[in-house]
N, C-alpha and C positions, 0 to 999 in steps of 0.2 A: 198807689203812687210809687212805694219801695221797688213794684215789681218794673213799673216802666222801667225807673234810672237805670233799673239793673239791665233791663233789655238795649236803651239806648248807649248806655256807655260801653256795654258788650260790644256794640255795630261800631262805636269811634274805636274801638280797640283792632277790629277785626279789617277798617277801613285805613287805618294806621301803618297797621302790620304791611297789607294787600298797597301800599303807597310806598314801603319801605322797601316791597320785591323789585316795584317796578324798576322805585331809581336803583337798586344793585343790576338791575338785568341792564338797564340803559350806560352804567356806568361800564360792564363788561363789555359790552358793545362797543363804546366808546374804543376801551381800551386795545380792543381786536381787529377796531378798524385804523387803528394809526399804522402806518406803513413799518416796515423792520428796519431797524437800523445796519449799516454795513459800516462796517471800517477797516479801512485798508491804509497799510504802508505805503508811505509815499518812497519813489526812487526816480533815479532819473533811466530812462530809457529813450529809447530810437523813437520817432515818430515819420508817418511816411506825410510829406508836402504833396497835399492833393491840390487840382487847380480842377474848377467845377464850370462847367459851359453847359447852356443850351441851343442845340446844334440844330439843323433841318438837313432832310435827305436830301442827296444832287444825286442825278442820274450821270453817269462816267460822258454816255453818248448822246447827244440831243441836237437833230435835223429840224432846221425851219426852210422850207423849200418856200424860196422868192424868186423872182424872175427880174430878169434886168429891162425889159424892154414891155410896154402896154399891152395885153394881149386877152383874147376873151377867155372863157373854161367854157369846152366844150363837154369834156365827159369827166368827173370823181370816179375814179376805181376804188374808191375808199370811203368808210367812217370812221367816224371816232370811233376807238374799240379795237377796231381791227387789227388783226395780228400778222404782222408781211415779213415779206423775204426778203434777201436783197434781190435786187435788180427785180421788184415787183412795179407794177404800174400802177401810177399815185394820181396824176392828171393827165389828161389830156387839151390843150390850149389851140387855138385856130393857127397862130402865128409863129409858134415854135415847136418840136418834136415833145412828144411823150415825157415827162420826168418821172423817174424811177425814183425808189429807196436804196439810197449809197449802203444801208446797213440791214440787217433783220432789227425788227423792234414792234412796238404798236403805233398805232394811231393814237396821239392824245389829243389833238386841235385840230380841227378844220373850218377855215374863218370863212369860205365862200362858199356858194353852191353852184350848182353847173348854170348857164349862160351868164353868169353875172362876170365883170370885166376886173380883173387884176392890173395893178399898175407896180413901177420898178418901185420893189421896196415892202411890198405889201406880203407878210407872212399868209400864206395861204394856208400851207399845215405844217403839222406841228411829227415827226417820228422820233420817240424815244426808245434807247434800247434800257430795259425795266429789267436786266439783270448783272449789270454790270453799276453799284451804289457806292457813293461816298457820305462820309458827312462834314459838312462847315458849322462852325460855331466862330461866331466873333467874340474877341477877348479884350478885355483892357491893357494897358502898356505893362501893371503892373505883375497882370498872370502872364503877358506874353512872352514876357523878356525868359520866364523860367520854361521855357516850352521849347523839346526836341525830339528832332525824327526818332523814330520807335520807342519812346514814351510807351508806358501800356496804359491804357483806356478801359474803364468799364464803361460799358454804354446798357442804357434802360429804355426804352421806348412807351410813349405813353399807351399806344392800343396793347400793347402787353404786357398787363401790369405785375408785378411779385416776379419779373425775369430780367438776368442781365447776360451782356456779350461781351466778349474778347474782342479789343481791338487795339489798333495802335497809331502814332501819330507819322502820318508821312510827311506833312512839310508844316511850315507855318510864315505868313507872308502879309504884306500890307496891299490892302484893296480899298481907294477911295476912302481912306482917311478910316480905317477899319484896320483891325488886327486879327488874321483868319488862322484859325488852326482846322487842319483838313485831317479825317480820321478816316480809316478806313478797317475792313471789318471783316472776313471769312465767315463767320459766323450771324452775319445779317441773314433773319429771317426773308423767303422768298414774299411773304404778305409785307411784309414793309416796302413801302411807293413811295415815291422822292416827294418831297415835299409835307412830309410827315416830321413829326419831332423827333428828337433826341435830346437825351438827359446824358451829359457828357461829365468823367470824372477820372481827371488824366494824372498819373502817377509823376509827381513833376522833383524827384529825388526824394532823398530821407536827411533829417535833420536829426542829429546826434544830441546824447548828452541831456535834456528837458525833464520836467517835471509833467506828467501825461494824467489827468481823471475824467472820470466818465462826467459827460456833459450835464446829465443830471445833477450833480456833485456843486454843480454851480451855482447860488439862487445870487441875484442881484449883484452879478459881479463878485461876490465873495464866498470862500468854504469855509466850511468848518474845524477844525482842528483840538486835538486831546494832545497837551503837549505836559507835562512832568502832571498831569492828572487831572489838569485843567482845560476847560472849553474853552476855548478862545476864536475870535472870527476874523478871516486874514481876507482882505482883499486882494483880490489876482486878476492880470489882464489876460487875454484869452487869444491864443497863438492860433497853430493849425490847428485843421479838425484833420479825424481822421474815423468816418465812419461815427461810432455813438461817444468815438474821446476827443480830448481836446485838450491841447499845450496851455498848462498854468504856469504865468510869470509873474513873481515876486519875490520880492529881496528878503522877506520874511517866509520862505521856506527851506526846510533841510531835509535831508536823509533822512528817513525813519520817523518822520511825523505823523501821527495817525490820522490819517482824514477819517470824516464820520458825515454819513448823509441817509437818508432815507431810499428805501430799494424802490 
């Protein structure tokens, strides 16, 4: 019987020890997965006033050939697709001459087929010229009113993702109860076709003077603070962005305060 105890209390010893590694390994763990803390002085700096739109491509030139008077389509010299010149031949109709392409462009629409009858008013087709691009984004009154020609623009496109382009603002205007800022772009890729998105983000002056931390730095409307050695949690409203920062406003912050957040 002496020899059991001595066998089983050996195994609670040895199961003890082997429970006491675990929780140290679990606890290191723990400790290595908390994120580093950072702490930066606060100051006041420049912040730039971004104003952020989603815009859609506009083709510069776009031909809808209609006819003013009823007449039938005897011949399409065209499909969709097709890529013309100017003064190329588009229809042919019984009742009035040939209509040509006023421009070079493509075919994007073609709404009849030949013997079928056209009447005044009725888009038949559709000639876009596909290298001459703008882009529209509507905006509210309150980003509008801050919005002027040559503005600079980064613009993102969604079929090309992780890339951005130069561009700049050339007008901005009201259309049917709309507020349009129009951008335009040297650097618009040739795969981009009108009617496609844009992620628009217009340089709309810089705001002096501010309190600026990285948007992280944020949790629940409030940061954190080490001020004479002490933690303390200050609530702040949250101004411009500007990319991953962001304008913190509060009457309880100074110069030299240490923010503390996790990286």
């Amino acid at each position: 019987m002496d020899v059991l105890r001595l066998f089983f209390s050996g195994k609670r010893k040895y199961a003890t020890l082997a429970l006491l590694a675990v929780a140290a390994l679990l606890l290191v763990a723990r400790i290595r997965s908390r994120p580093a803390m950072i702490e930066l002085a606060l100051k006041k700096t420049d912040i730039v006033r971004t104003v952020y739109g989603l815009g859609t491509v506009q083709a510069e030139k776009i031909y809808h050939l209609r006819i003013g008077i009823a007449a039938n389509i005897v011949k399409l010299f065209v499909r969709e697709g097709d890529v013309v010149s100017r003064a190329a031949r588009l229809v042919e109709f019984d009742q009035i001459p040939v209509m040509t392409a006023p421009f070079a462009g493509t075919v994007t629409a073609v709404a009849f087929k030949e013997g079928e009858a056209a009447f005044p008013g009725n888009k038949i087709l559709t000639v876009t010229d596909l290298s001459r691009k703008y882009i529209t984004a509507s905006l509210d009154e309150k980003a509008a009113v801050l919005i002027k020609q040559k503005q600079k623009t980064r613009i993102a496109f969604d079929g090309m993702p992780g890339k951005t382009y130069a561009g700049s603002v050339t007008s901005v205007y009201p259309s049917d109860g709309q507020f349009i800022v129009k951008v335009e772009s040297a650097e618009m890729p040739a795969e981009i076709l009108p009617g496609m998105s844009a992620d628009l983000a217009i340089e709309a002056g810089t705001k002096s003077g501010v309190f600026v931390a990285p948007i992280r730095a944020v949790r629940e409307g409030k940061i954190t603070l080490l001020r004479n050695g002490k933690k303390i949690t200050v609530p702040v409203q949250l101004g411009l962005t500007q990319g991953e920062s962001v304008e913190i406003i509060s009457a309880d912050l100074a110069d030299g305060d240490l923010m503390r957040y996790g990286q």
